[in-house]
C-alpha positions as CSV (number, residue, x, y, z in Angstrom):
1,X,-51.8,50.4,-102.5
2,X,-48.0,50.7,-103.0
3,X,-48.7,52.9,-106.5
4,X,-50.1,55.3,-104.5
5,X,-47.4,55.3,-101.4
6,X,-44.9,55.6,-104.7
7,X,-46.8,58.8,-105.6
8,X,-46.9,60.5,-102.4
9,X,-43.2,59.9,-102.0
10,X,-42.4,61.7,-104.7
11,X,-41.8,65.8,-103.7
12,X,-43.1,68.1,-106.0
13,X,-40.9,70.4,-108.3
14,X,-38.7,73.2,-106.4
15,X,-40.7,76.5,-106.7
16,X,-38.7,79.2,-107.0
17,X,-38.7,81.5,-103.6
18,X,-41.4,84.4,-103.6
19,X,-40.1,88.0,-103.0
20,X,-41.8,88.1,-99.3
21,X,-39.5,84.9,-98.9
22,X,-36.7,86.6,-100.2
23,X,-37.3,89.9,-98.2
24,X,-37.2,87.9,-95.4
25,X,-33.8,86.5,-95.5
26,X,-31.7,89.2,-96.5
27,X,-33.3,91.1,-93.5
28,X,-32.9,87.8,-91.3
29,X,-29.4,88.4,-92.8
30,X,-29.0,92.1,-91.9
31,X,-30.1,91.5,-88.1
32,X,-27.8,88.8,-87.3
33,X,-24.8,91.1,-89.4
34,X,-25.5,94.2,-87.1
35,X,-26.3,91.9,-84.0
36,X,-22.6,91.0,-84.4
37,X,-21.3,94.2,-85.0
38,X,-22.9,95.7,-82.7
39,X,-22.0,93.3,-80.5
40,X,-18.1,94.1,-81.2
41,X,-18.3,97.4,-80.9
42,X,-20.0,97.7,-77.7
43,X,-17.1,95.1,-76.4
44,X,-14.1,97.0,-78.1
45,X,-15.6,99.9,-76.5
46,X,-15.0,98.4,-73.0
């Protein structure tokens, strides 16, 4: 019993990140970049 618990403990190698996966953090990154900016320019503005 505790050889398999062992096993399942283990995590599995790192795959690298798939280009969907990727996509979706630099536009993640992008919205929250022009969230803030916009969000600075509309207060400078007033």
């Amino acid at each position: 019993m505790t050889d398999q618990n062992d096993q399942n403990d283990q995590k599995p190698p790192k795959k690298p990140a798939s280009d969907a996966a990727m996509s979706g953090r630099v536009a993640t990154v992008v919205l929250l970049f022009l969230a803030v900016f916009l969000g600075l320019f509309i207060w400078g503005a007033g």
